[in-house]
Structure formats: C-alpha cells, structure tokens
C-alpha positions, 0 to 999 in steps of 0.5 A: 466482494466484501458485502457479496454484492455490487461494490463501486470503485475507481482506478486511476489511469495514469498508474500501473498496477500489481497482483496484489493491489498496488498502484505504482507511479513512476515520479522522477527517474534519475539518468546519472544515478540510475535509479527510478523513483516511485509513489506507491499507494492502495488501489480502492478495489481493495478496500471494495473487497475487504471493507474500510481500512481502519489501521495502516502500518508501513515499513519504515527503518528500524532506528527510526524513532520518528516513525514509530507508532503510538496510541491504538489508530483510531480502534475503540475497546470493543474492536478485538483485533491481534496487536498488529506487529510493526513493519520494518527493514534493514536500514531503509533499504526494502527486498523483493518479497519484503513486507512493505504495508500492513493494512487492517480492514472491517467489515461487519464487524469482522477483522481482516489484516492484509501483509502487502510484500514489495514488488521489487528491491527499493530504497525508502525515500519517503513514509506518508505517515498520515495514512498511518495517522488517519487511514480514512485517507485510504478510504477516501483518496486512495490515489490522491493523499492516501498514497504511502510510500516513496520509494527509489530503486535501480532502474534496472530493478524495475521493469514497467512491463512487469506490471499492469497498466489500468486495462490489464488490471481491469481485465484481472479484476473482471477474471476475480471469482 
C-alpha cells in the first residue's frame, strides 16, 4: 500500500472488475445492433495504493477540439511532474491494448503516473470531463460521479465472464503483496 500501512476502501458491488482496476457496469445492451454499452470508472483500491489522484487524462477523438485540456489540472509550481501526454485514438474508436486513461497520483510528495489500456475494442459514446476538471471526484466518489468514460462495444467483443465480479476481485486484491 502507498503508505505501508492499513488503507480503507470500498468496492461497489453491482460492478465487474479488471486486473488493472477498472470498474465496468454494464448500462444498456442493444439486441438490434448488437452492441453493449458500458460506464467505466477507477476502483478506490487504486487510489488506496497510489495515493491522491491529482490529474486525470482520458482518451477522447483526436479532432475533438471540445476535449482538449487546458491550464495545468489543479498542479501548483512546485509540483515537479513529466508534462502528461494526451490520450487520443483513431476516431473514436478504442483497440484492445489501447490507452484509455491516464491517471497521476501523490503521495508524499512523490509522483506517480499510472497508463490504464482498454480491456476490449470500444466505441467512445461519452467522456466525464469533470474528472479531468476535478480529479477530486476520483477521490471522493469514485463509482458515483468519478466514473470516466461510456463506451460501446459489440457484444460479441465483451464477455462478462472475462472479468471479475466483487468476490473475485476481492480474493485478487487479498492475494496483492
């Protein structure tokens, strides 16, 4: 844990999970089209791991000006941080593997920048630009208003039992060093 300690946390437990953190709840899944919309969102463990997110980038399409960040995200002068590259994708369309959300953390004055990839092909439907704007949602309501992204996906790209339900992720996190 960051602090080398005890850190408290909750897990929501009407999600599904993934290895890297994610929390994945499926909203809509359209029959006719055949596709699956999803909200996906930070599970607190990370932040119990990393420490406070202070900045959070996510991908959004490259002609997309409204997206575009500006200003430093709430950093200071004295926060010595890497310029944090921006996160875009062909279109709006996402690969497996692609880079979906960038988070910065601190804790005790140190930096660290965690790359969170997609965990399966996706169609951005929709960016939470508030966590981008106010990371503290992150903090503070991580599976409420810190969600980040909406996505689409064939429903034949996504399959539940890839991923873990609230008990498996649990017994995961029990198994971390």
């Amino acid at each position: 844990m960051a602090d080398g300690g005890y850190s408290e946390f909750s897990i929501a437990h009407d999600r599904m999970y993934t290895l890297e953190h994610l929390w994945l709840q499926v909203l809509d899944e359209d029959k006719d089209d055949g596709t699956t919309s999803i909200k996906i969102g930070i599970s607190e463990f990370l932040m119990a791991e990393y420490g406070e997110v202070i900045q959070a980038v996510l991908a959004r399409p490259r002609d997309e000006e409204e997206y575009k960040i500006e200003g430093d995200a709430g950093l200071s002068e004295d926060d010595e941080i890497d310029e944090i590259p921006a996160v875009s994708s062909d279109g709006d369309q996402i690969g497996v593997d692609d880079l979906l959300i960038i988070v910065t953390t601190k804790f005790d004055g140190e930096f660290d920048r965690i790359l969170i990839n997609a965990p399966f092909p996706c169609m951005i439907s929709e960016l939470n630009g508030h966590v981008e704007d106010n990371p503290d949602l992150l903090n503070e309501d991580a599976y409420g208003d810190g969600w980040c992204i909406i996505v689409k996906t064939q429903s034949s790209d996504f399959d539940v039992d890839q991923f873990l339900n609230k008990d498996e992720y649990i017994e995961m996190l029990n198994e971390l060093p």
